[in-house]
ZAVEX-396609 format. One record per residue: residue number from 1; residue in one letter; x, y, z of N, C-alpha, C in turn. Coordinates in steps of 0.02 Angstrom, whole numbers, plus 50000, padded with zeros to 5 digits. Each point is the difference from the previous one (the first is absolute). Layout:
<pts>
<pt><n>NUM</n><res>A</res><n_x>X</n_x><n_y>Y</n_y><n_z>Z</n_z><ca_x>X</ca_x><ca_y>Y</ca_y><ca_z>Z</ca_z><c_x>X</c_x><c_y>Y</c_y><c_z>Z</c_z></pt>
...
</pts>
This chain:
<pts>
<pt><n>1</n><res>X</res><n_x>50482</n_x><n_y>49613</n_y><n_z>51174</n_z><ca_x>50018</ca_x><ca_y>49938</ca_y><ca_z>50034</ca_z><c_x>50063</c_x><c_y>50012</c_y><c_z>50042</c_z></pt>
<pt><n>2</n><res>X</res><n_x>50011</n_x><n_y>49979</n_y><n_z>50067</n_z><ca_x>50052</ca_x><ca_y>50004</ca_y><ca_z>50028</ca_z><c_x>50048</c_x><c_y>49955</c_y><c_z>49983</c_z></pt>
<pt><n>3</n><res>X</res><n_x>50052</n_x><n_y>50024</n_y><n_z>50044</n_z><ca_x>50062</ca_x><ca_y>49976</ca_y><ca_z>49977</ca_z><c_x>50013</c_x><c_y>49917</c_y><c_z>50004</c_z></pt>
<pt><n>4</n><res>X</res><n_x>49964</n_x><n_y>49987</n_y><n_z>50083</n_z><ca_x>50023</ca_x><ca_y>49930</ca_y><ca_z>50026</ca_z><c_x>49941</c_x><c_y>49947</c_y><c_z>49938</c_z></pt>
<pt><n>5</n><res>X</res><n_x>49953</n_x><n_y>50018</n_y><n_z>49976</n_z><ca_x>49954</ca_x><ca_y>49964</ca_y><ca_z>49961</ca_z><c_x>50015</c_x><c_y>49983</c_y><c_z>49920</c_z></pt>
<pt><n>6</n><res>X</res><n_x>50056</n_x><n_y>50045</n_y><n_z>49991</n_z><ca_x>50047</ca_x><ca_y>49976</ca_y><ca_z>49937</ca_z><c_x>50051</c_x><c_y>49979</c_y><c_z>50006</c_z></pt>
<pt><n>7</n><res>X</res><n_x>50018</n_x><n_y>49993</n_y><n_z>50075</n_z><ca_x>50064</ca_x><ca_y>49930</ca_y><ca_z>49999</ca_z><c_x>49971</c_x><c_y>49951</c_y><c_z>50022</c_z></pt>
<pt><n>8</n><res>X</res><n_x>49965</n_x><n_y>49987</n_y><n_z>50024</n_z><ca_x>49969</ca_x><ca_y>49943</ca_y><ca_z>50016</ca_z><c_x>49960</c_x><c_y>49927</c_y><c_z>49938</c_z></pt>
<pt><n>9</n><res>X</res><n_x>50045</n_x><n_y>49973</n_y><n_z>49984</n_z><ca_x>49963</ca_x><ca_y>49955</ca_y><ca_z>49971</ca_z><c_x>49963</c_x><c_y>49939</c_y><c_z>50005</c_z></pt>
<pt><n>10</n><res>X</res><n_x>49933</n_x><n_y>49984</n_y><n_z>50006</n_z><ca_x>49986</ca_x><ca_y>49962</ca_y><ca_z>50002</ca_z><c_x>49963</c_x><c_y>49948</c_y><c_z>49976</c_z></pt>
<pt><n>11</n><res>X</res><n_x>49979</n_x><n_y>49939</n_y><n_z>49996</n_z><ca_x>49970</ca_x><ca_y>49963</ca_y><ca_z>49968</ca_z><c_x>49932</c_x><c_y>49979</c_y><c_z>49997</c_z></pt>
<pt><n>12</n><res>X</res><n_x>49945</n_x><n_y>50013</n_y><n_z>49966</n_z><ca_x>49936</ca_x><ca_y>49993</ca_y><ca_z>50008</ca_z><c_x>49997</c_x><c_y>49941</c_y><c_z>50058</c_z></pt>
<pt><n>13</n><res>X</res><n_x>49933</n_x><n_y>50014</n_y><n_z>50041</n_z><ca_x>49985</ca_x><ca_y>49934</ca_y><ca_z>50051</ca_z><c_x>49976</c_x><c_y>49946</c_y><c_z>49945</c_z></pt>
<pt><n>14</n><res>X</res><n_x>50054</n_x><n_y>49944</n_y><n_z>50019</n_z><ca_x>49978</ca_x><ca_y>49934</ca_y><ca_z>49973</ca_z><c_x>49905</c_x><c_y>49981</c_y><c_z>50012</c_z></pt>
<pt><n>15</n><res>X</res><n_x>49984</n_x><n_y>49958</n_y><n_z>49937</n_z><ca_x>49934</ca_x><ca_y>49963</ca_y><ca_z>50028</ca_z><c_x>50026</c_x><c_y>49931</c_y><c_z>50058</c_z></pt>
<pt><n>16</n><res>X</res><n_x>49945</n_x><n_y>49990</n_y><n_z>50044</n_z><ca_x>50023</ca_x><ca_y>49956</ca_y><ca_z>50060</ca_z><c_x>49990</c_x><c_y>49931</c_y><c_z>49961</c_z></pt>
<pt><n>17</n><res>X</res><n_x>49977</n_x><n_y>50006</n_y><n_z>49955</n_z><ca_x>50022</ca_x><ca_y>49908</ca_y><ca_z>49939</ca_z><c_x>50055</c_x><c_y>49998</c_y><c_z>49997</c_z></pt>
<pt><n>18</n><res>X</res><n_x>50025</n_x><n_y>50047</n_y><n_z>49969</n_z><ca_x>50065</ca_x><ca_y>50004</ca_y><ca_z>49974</ca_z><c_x>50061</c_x><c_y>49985</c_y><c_z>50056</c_z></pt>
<pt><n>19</n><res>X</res><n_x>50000</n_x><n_y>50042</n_y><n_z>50034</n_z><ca_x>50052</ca_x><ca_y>50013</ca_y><ca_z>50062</ca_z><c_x>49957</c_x><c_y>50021</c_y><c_z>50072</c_z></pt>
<pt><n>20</n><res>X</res><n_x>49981</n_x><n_y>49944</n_y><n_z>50020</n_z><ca_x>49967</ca_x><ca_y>49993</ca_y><ca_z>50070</ca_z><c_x>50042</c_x><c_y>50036</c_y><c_z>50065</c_z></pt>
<pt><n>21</n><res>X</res><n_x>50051</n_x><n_y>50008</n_y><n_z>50006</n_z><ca_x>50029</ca_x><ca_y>50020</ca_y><ca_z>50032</ca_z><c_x>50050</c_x><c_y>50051</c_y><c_z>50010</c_z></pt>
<pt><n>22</n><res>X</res><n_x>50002</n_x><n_y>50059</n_y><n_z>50041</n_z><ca_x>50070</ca_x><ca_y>50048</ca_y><ca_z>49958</ca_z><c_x>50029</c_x><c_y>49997</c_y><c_z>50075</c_z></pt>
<pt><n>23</n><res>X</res><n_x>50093</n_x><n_y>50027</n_y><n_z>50013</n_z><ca_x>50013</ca_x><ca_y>49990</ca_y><ca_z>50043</ca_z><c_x>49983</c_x><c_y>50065</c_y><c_z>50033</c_z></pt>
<pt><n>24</n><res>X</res><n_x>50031</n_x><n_y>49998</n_y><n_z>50059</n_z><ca_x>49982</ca_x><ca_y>50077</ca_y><ca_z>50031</ca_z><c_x>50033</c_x><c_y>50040</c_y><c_z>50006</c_z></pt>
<pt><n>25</n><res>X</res><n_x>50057</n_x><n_y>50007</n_y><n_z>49983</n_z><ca_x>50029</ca_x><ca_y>50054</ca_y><ca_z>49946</ca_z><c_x>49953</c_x><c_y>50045</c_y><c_z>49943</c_z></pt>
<pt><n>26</n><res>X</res><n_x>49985</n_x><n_y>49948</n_y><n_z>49948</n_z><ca_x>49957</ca_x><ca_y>50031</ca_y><ca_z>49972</ca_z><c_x>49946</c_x><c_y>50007</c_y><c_z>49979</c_z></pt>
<pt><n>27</n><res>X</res><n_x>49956</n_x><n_y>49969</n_y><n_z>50066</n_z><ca_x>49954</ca_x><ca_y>50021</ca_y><ca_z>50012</ca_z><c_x>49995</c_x><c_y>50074</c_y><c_z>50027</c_z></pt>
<pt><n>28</n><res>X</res><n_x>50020</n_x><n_y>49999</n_y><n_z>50037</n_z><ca_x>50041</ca_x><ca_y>50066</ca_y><ca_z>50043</ca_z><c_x>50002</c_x><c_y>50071</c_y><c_z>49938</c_z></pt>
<pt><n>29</n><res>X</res><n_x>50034</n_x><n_y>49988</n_y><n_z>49956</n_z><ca_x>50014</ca_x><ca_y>50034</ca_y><ca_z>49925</ca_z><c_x>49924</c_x><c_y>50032</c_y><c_z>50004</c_z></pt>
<pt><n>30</n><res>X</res><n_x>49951</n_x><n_y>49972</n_y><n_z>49971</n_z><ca_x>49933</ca_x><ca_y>49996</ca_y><ca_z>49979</ca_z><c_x>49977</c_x><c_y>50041</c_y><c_z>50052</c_z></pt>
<pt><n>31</n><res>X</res><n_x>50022</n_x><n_y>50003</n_y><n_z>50062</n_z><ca_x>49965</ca_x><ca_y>50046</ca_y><ca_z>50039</ca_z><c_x>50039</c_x><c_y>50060</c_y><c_z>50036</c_z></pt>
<pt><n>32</n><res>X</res><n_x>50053</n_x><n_y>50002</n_y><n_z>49955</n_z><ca_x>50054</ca_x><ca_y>50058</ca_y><ca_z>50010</ca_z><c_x>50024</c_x><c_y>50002</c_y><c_z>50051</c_z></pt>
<pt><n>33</n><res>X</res><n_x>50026</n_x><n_y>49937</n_y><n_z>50010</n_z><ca_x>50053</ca_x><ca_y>49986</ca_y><ca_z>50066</ca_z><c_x>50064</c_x><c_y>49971</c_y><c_z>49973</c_z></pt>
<pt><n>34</n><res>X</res><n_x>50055</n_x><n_y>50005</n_y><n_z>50042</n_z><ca_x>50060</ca_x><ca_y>49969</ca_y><ca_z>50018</ca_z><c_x>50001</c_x><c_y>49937</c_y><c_z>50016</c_z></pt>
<pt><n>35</n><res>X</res><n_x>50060</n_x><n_y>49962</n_y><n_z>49986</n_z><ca_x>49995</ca_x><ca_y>49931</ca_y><ca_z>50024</ca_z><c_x>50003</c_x><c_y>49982</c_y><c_z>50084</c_z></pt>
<pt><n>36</n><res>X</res><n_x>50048</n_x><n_y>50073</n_y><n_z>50038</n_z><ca_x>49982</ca_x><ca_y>49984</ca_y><ca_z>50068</ca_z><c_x>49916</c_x><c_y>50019</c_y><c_z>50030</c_z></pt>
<pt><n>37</n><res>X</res><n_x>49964</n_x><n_y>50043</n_y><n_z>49947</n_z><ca_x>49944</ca_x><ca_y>50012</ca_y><ca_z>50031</ca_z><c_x>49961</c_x><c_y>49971</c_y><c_z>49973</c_z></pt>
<pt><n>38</n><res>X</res><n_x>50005</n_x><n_y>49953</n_y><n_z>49932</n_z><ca_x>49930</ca_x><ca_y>49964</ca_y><ca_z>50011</ca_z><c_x>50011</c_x><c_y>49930</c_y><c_z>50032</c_z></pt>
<pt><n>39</n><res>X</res><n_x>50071</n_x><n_y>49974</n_y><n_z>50040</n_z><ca_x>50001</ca_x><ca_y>49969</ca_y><ca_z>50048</ca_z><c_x>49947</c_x><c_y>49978</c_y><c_z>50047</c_z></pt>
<pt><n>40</n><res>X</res><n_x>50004</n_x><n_y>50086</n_y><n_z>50018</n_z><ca_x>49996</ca_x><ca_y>50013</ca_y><ca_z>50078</ca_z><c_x>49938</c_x><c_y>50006</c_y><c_z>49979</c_z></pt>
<pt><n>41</n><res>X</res><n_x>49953</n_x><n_y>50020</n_y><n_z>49943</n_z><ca_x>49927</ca_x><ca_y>50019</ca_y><ca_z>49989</ca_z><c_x>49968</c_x><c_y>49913</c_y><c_z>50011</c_z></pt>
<pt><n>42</n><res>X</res><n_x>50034</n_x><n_y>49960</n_y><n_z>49974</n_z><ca_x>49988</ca_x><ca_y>49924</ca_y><ca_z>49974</ca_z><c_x>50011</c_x><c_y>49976</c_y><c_z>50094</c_z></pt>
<pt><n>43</n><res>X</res><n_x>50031</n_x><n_y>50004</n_y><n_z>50033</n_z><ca_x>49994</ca_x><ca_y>49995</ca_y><ca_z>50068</ca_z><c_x>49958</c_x><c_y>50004</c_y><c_z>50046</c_z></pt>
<pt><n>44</n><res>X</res><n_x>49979</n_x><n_y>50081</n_y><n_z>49997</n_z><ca_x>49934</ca_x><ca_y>50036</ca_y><ca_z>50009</ca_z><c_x>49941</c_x><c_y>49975</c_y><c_z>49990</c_z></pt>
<pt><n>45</n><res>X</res><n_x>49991</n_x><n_y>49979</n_y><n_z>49923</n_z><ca_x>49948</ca_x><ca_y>49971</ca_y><ca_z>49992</ca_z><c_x>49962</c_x><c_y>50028</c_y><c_z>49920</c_z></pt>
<pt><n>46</n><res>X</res><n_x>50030</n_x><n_y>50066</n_y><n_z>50002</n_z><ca_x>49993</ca_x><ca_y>50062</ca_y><ca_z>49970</ca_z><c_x>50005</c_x><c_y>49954</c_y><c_z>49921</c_z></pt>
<pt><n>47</n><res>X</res><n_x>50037</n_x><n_y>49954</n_y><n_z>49985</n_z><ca_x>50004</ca_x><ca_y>49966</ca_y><ca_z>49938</ca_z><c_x>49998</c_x><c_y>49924</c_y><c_z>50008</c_z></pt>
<pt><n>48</n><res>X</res><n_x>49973</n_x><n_y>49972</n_y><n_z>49959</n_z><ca_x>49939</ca_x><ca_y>49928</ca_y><ca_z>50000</ca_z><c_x>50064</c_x><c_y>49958</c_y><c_z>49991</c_z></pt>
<pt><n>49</n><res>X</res><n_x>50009</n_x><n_y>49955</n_y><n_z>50054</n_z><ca_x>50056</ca_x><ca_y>49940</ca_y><ca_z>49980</ca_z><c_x>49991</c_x><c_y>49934</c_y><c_z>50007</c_z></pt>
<pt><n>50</n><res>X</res><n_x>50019</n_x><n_y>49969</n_y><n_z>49967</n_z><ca_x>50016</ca_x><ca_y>49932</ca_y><ca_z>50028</ca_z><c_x>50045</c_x><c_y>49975</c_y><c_z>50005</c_z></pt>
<pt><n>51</n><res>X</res><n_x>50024</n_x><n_y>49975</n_y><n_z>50065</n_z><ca_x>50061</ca_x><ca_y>49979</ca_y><ca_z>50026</ca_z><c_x>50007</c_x><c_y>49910</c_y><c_z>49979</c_z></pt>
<pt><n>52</n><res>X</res><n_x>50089</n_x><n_y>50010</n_y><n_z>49975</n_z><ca_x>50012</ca_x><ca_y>49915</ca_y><ca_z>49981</ca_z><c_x>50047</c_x><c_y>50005</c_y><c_z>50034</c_z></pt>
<pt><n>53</n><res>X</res><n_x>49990</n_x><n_y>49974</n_y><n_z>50057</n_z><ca_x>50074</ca_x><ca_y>49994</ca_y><ca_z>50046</ca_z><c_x>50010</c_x><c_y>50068</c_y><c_z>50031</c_z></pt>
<pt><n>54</n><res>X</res><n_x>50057</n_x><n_y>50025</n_y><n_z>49972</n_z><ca_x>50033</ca_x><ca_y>50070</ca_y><ca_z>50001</ca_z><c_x>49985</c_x><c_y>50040</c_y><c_z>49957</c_z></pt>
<pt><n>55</n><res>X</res><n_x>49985</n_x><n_y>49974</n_y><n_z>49940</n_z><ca_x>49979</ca_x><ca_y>50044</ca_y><ca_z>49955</ca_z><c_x>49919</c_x><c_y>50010</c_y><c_z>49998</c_z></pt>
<pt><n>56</n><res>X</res><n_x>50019</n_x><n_y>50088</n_y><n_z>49967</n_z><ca_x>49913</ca_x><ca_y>50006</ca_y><ca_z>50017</ca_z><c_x>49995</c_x><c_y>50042</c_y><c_z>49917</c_z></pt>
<pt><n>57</n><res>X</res><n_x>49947</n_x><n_y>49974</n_y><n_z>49979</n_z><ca_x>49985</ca_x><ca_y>50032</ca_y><ca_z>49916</ca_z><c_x>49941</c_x><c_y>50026</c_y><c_z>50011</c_z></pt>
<pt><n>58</n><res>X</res><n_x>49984</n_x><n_y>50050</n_y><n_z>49949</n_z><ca_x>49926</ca_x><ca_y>50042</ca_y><ca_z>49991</ca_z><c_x>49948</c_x><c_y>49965</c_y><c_z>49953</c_z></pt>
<pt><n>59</n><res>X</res><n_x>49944</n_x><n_y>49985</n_y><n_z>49988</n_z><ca_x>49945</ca_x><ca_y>49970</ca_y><ca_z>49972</ca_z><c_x>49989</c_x><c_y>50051</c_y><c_z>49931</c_z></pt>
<pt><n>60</n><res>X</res><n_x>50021</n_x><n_y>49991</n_y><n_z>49954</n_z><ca_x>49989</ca_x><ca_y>50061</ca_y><ca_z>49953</ca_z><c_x>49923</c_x><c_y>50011</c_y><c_z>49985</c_z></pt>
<pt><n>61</n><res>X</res><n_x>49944</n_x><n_y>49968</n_y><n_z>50022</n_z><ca_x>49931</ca_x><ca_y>50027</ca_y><ca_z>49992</ca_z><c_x>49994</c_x><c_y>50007</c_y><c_z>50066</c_z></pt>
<pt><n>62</n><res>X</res><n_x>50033</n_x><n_y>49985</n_y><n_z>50046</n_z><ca_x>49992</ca_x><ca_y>50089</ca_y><ca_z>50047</ca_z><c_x>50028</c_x><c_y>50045</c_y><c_z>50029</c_z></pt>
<pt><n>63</n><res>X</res><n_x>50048</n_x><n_y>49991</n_y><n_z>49949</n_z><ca_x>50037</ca_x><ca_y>50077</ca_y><ca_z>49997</ca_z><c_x>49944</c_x><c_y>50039</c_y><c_z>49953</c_z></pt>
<pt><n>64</n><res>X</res><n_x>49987</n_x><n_y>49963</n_y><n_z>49925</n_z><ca_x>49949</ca_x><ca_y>50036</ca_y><ca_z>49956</ca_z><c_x>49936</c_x><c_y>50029</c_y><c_z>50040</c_z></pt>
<pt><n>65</n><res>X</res><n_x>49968</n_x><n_y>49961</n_y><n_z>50059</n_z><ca_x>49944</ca_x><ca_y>50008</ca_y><ca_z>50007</ca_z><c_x>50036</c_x><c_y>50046</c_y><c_z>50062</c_z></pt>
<pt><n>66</n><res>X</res><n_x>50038</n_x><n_y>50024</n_y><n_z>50019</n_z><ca_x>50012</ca_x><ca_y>50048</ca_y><ca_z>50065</ca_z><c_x>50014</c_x><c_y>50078</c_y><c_z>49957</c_z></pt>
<pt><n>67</n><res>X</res><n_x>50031</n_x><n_y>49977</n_y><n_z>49922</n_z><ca_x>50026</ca_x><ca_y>50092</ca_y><ca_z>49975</ca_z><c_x>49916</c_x><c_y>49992</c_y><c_z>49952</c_z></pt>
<pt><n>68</n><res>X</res><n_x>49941</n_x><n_y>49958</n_y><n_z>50016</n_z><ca_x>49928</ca_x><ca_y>50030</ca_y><ca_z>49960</ca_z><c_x>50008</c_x><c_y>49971</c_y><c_z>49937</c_z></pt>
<pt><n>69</n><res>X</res><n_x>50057</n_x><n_y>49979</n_y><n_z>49961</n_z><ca_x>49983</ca_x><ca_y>49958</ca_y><ca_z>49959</ca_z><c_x>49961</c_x><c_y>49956</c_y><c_z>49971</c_z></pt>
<pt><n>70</n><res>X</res><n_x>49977</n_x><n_y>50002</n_y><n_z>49942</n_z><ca_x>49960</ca_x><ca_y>49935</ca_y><ca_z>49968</ca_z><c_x>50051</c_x><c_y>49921</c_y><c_z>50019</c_z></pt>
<pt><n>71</n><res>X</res><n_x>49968</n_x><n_y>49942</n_y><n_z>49967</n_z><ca_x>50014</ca_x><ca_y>49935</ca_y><ca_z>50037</ca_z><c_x>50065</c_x><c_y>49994</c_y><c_z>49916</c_z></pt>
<pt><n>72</n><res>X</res><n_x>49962</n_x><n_y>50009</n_y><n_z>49942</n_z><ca_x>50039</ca_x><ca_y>50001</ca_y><ca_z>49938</ca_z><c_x>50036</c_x><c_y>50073</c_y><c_z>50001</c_z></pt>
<pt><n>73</n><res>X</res><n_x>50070</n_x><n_y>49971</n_y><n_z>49971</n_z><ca_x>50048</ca_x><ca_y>50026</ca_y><ca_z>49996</ca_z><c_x>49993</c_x><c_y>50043</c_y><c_z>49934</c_z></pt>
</pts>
């Protein structure tokens, strides 16, 4: 195992019952990005958002359904 994959901690993907929404920060996480790059991915298009105002959050069943995930957590 490399190095960067044992500092990295992270938290199983929520079920979308549970926590419908993750921000894009860490959503970003989940797809081994930075907070300035999964910005700019969430901009692009590259990551699923929905915009409230200014703020824009990720759909956590499709983030699940974009990394091939099952629907249950």
């Amino acid at each position: 195992m490399d190095s960067l994959a044992t500092s990295i901690s992270i938290e199983p993907l929520p079920n979308p019952q549970d926590v419908p929404t993750l921000s894009v920060p860490l959503a970003g996480r989940y797809r081994g990005l930075g907070r300035d790059a999964a910005y700019a991915a969430a901009r692009r298009g590259d990551l699923p958002v929905i915009h409230f105002g200014r703020r824009m959050v990720v759909p956590t069943a499709a983030l699940r359904t974009m990394l091939g995930l099952s629907d249950a957590a």
